[in-house]
N, C-alpha and C positions, 0 to 999 in steps of 0.2 A: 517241424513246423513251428511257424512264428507265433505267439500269442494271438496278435492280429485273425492268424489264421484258422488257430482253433474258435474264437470267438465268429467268424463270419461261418464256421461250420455249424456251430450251436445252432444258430441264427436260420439258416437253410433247409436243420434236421427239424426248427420247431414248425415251422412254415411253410416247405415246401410240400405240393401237395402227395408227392411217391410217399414220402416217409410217415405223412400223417394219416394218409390212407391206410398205410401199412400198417399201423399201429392199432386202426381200428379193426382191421385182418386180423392182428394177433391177438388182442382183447378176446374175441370173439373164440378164437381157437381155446383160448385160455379158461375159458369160460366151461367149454364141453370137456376139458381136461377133469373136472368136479375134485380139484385140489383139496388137500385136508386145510380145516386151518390154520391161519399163521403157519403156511406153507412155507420152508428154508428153498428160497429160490435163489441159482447162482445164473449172471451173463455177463459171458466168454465176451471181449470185446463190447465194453458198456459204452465206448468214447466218451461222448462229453454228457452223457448218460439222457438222452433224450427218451430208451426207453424205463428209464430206470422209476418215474411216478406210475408209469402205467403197471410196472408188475409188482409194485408195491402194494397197489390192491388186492391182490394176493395171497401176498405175505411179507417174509422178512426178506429182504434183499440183500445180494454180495456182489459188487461190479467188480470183474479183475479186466482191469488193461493197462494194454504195453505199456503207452504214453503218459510220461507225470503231468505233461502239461495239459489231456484233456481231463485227466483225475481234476486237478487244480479247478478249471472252470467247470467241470459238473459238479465240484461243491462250494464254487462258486452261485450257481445255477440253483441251486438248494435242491439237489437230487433224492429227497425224499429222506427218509431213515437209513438209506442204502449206506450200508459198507463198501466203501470204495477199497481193492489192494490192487496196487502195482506186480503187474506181472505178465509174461507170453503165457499162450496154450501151444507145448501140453507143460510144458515144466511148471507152471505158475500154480496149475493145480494142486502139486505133490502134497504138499500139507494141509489142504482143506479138509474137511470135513463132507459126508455126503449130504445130497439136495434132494427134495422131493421132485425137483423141477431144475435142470437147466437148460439156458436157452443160448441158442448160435443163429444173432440174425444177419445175414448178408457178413459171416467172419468166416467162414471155413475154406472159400476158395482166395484167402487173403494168406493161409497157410500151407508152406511146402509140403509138409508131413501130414498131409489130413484124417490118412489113417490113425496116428499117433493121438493127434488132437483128439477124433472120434472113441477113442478107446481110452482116453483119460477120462472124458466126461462119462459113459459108461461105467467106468472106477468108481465115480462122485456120484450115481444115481442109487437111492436109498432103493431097498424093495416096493417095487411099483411105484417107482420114482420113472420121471419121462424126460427124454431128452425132445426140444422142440427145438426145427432147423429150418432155417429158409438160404438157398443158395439162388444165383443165378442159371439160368435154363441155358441150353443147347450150345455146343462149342462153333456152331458153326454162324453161329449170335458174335463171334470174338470180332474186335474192332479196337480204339481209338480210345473208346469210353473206357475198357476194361482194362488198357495199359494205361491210362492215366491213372486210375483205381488201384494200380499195383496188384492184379489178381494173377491166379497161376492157373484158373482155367475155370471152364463154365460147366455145370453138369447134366447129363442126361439122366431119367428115372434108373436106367438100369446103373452106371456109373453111381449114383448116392445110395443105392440099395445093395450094391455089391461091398461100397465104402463101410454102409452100417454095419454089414453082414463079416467082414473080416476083422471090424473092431467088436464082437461082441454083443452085438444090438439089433434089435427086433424090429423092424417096421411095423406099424401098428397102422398106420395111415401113412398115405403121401398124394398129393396134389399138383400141379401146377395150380398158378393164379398170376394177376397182371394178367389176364386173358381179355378184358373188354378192350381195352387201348394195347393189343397183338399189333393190330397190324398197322399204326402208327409208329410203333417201335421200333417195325421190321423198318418201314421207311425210312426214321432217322439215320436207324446204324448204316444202311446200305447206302445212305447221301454221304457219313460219314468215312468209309470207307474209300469211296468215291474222292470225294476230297483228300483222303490218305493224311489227316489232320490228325494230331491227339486230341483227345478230349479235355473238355473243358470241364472246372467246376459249374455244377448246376447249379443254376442263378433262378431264384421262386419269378415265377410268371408274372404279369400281370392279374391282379385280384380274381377279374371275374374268369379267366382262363384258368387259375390256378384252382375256384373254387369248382368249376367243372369237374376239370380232372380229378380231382381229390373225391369227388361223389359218387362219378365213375370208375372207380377203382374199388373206392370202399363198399361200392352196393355188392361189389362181389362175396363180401363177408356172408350174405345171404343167401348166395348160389354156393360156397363151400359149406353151409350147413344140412343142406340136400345132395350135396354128388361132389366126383373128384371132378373137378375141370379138366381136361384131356391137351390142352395145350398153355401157353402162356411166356410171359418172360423169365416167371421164378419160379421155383419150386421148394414146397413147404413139405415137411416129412415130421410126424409123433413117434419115437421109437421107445423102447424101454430095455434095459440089460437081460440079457439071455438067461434063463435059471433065475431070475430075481423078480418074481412077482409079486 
């Protein structure tokens, strides 16, 4: 990707309103996680590290990704204290050290090997140290959007529990969410489908559309602190390594 294009990514991940909802989703998760402090928190897949202030709240941060060029603009971006290394999952791992906390949001179905992936970060989890995941929901959700995204598949509750389960890791929790705007979702993809189009990059809304959406997604933070949501477009999972409490 072009410079250009890592910079109009920043720009989408700071603004648009999926990802800023999401962000207040995982705050929130982060929060009933009751982390030690100056928790060593590592995320798989930081991009241009849009979540990398928020889990600096935290603790200490370590962003590993692929791409130098989005390393470059998230310290461009002044991505907080976070340690930015260049690197894939699961090899990029190898040498780190372990984490009280790492996190894979929307990076796992981005990986062929996800078993692998999953049981590196497993590796990197300190004693009662937590893995937090958020993947996309149901393959039969697949379209236009996920092959422009370069994903290798979508997951069902049993598929990411079976995944944890052969790397090593314990589900502790798991949820759907993106459940209030479901069935706007199911619409687009199935227009999209219909049109047999690939997907576009998502382009942030008009203001007062965008600030809707973003309220409506994030009030869900409050319905995941009383129950798992029983459907949705994603699915969030807290696990911890086997034997290692």
């Amino acid at each position: 990707m072009s410079p250009a294009a890592y910079a109009e990514m920043a720009a989408t991940q700071e603004l648009h309103w999926w990802f800023a909802a999401r962000r207040h989703i995982l705050r929130s998760q982060l929060e009933r996680l009751e982390l030690p402090p100056d928790a060593e928190i590592l995320e798989v897949g930081s991009g241009t590290g849009a979540n990398l202030g928020m889990l600096a709240e935290f603790g200490r941060v370590v962003g590993l990704e692929m791409s130098a060029g989005a390393i470059a603009l998230a310290r461009q971006r002044g991505a907080g204290a976070a340690t930015m290394l260049l690197g894939r999952c699961p090899e990029g791992l190898a040498d780190l050290p372990r984490f009280d906390l790492v996190c894979m949001f929307d990076v796992l179905e981005h990986i062929e090997e996800d078993r692998a992936a999953l049981a590196a970060a497993a590796a990197h989890l300190k004693p009662g140290g937590r893995l937090l995941v958020t993947v996309p929901s149901y393959q039969w959700m697949w379209g236009p959007h996920d092959e422009h995204l370069h994903h290798k598949r979508r997951y069902s509750r049993r598929l990411l529990a079976d995944r944890c389960a052969q790397a090593g890791l314990a589900v502790h929790r798991m949820s759907h969410f993106n459940t209030l705007l479901f069935p706007l979702a199911v619409a687009g993809r199935l227009y999209e489908k219909a049109r047999g189009r690939s997907g576009a990059a998502a382009a942030v809304p008009a203001a007062p559309i965008n600030s809707a959406l973003r309220c409506t997604f994030a009030f869900e933070r409050h319905l995941l602190s009383r129950m798992h949501l029983p459907f949705g477009l994603s699915l969030l999972a807290v696990a911890g390594a086997v034997g290692r409490h």
